[in-house]
C-alpha positions in Angstrom: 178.1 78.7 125.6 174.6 79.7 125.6 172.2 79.1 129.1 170.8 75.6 127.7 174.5 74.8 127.4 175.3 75.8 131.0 172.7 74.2 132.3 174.0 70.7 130.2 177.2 71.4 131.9 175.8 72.0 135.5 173.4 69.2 135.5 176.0 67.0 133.9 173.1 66.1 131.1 174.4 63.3 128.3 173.5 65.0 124.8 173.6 61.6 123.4 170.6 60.4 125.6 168.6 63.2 124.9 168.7 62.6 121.1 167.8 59.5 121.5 164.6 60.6 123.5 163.7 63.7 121.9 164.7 62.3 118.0 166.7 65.9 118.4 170.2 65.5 116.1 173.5 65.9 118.1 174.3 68.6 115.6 171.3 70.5 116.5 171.8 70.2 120.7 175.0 71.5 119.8 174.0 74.3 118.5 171.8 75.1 120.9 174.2 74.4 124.0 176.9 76.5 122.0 175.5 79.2 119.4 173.9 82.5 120.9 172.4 82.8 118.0 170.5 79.6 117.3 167.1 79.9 118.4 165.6 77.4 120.7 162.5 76.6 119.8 159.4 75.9 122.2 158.9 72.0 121.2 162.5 71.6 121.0 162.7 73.1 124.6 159.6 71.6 126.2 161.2 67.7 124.4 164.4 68.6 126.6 162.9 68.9 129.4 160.7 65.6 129.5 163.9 63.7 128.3 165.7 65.4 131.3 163.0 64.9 133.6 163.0 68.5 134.5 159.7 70.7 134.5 159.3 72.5 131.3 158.3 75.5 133.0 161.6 75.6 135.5 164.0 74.8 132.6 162.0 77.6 130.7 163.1 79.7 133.3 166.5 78.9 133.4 167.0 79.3 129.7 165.8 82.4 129.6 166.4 83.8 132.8 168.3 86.9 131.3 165.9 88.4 129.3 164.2 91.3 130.5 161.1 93.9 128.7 162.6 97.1 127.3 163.1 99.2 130.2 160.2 101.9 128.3 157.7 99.1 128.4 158.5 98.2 132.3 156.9 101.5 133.8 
C-alpha cells in the first residue's frame, strides 16, 4: 500500500466519492492507493485533496513524507 493509500485507510476516505468529485476512475485511485510504482501526479494529487477537504499542501506532505535529497546533495 503506498502513503496515499494509508492515508485512505487512516482517514477512512470513500474512493467512490472521490471519483465522483475529482472525475478520477476507481481503477486509477487504486492504483495509486496500492502500486509503489504508479506515479501520482500533481493535479491528480491537488483534485484529492479538494475532494477530501484536506489542504493540498498537508496531504502533499503526507504523501511524500519519506522522500529525502541524496545524502551528497544535503551537505
Amino acid at each position: 500500500m503506498t502513503e496515499l493509500g494509508l492515508f485512505f485507510a487512516k482517514k477512512s476516505i470513500n474512493r467512490s466519492d472521490v471519483s465522483r468529485k475529482t472525475g478520477l476512475s476507481k481503477t486509477r485511485l487504486s492504483e495509486l492507493a496500492n502500486n509503489a510504482s504508479t506515479q501520482l501526479k500533481v493535479k491528480e494529487l491537488y483534485l484529492i485533496a479538494l475532494a477530501i477537504d484536506e489542504d493540498p499542501g498537508d496531504l502533499f506532505k503526507e504523501v511524500c513524507k519519506d522522500l529525502q535529497l541524496p545524502k551528497a546533495d544535503r551537505e
